[in-house]
C-alpha positions as CSV (number, residue, x, y, z in Angstrom):
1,X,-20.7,-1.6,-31.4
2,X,-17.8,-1.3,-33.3
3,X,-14.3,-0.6,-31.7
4,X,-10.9,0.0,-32.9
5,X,-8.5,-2.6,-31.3
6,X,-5.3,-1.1,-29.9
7,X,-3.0,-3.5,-31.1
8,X,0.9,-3.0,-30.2
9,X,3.5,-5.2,-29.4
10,X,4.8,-4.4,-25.6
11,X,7.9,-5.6,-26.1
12,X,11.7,-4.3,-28.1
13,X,12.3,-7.6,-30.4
14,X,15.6,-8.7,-31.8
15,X,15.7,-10.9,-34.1
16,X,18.0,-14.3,-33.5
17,X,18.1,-16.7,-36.3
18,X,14.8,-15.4,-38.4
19,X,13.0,-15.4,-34.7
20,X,12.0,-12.9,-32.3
21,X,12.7,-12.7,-29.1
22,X,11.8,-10.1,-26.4
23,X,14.6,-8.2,-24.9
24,X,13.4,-4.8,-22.7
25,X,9.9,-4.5,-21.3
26,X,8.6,-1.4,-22.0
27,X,7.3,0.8,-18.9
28,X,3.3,0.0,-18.8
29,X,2.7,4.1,-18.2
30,X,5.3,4.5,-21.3
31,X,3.0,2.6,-23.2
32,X,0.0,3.8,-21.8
33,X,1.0,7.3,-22.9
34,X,2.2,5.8,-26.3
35,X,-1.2,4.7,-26.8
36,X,-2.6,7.8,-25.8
37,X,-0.6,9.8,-27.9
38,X,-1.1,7.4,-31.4
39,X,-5.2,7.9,-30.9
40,X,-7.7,10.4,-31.0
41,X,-9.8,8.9,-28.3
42,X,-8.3,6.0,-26.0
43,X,-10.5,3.7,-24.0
44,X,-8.4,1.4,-21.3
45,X,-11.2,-1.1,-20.5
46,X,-12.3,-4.3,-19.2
47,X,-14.7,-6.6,-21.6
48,X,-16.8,-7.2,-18.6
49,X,-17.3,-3.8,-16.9
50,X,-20.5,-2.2,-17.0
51,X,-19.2,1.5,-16.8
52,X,-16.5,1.1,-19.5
53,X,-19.5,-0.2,-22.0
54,X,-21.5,2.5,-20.7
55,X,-18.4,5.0,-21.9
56,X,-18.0,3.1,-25.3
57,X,-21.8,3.6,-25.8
58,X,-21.4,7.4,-25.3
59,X,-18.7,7.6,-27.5
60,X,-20.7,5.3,-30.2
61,X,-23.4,7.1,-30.1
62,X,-21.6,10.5,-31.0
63,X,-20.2,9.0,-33.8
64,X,-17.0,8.5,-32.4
65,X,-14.8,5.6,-32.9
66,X,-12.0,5.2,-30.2
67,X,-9.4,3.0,-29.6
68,X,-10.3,0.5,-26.7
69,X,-7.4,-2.2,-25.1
70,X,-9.6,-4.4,-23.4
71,X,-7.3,-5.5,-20.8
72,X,-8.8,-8.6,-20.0
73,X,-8.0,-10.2,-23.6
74,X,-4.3,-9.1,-23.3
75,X,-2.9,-11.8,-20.4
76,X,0.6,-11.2,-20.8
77,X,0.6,-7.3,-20.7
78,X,-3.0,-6.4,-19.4
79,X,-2.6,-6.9,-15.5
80,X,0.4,-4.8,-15.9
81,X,-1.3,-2.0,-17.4
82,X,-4.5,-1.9,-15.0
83,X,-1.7,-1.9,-12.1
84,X,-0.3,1.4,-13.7
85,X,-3.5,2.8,-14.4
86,X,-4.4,2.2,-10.9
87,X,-1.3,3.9,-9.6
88,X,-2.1,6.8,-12.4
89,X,-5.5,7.3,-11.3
90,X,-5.2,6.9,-7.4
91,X,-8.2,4.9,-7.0
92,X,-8.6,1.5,-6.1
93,X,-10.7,0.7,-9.5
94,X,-8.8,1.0,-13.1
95,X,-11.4,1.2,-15.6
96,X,-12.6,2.7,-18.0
97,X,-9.9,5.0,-18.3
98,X,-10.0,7.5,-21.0
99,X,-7.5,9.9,-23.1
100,X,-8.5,12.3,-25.6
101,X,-6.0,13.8,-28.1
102,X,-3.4,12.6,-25.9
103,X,-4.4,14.0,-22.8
104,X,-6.2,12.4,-19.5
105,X,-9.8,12.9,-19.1
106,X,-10.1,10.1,-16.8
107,X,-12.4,7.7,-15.2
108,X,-16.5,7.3,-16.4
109,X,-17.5,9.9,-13.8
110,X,-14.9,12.9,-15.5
111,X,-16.2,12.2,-18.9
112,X,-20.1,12.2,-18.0
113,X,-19.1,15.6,-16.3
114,X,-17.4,17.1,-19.1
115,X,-20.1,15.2,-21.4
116,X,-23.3,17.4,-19.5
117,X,-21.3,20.7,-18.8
118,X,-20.3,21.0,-22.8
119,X,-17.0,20.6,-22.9
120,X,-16.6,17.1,-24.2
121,X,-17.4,17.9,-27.7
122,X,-14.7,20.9,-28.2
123,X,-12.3,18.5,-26.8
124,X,-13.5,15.2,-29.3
125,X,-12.9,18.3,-31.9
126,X,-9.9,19.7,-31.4
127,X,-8.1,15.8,-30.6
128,X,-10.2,15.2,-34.5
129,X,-12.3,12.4,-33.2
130,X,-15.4,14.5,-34.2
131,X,-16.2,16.5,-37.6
132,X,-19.8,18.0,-36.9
């Protein structure tokens, strides 16, 4: 499968003699919904979870390409962000976590749902994640 990497810098930079250095961290939720907003379909995932593949397979297989942060490959950031999604969620398990168009649709369970009662497909539509 074939992912789009979400690929942002977390961090304000200044630059100090032609370096960078970080000065504000950004809110994780701010850049959770940052992320959400820049991407049609956004998949906050772990590399190693069997439900999140399960939800990137489903979105494959429609012919849709989202944006997936694996946050297991992001060690200075990722912990961070599965805390917040935690806390966003209210559940004790983070991933997969999905937006569409910029909007929550949430965990593998919610998108299966909207997946078999129909709605899934207006929604990968109207965010223009889907032509057909």
């Amino acid at each position: 499968m074939q992912y789009q990497a979400a690929t942002e810098y977390y961090y304000n930079y200044i630059p100090v003699s032609h370096q960078y250095f970080p000065t504000v961290a950004v809110d994780p939720l701010e850049r959770v919904a940052k992320l959400a907003a820049q991407n049609a379909v956004m998949i906050f995932s772990l590399s190693t979870c069997c439900m999140c593949y399960a939800v990137k397979s489903l979105f494959s297989g429609m012919g849709v390409n989202p944006t997936v942060y694996e946050l297991d490959e992001d060690p200075l950031r990722g912990r961070e962000i599965e805390r917040a999604l935690v806390r966003l969620m209210g559940s004790s398990t983070a991933v997969p976590v999905v937006f569409i168009g910029g909007r929550l649709v949430g965990s593998m369970d919610r998108v299966m749902a909207s997946h078999i009662n129909g709605t899934l497909v207006p929604l990968l539509k109207k965010a223009g994640a889907l032509w057909l």
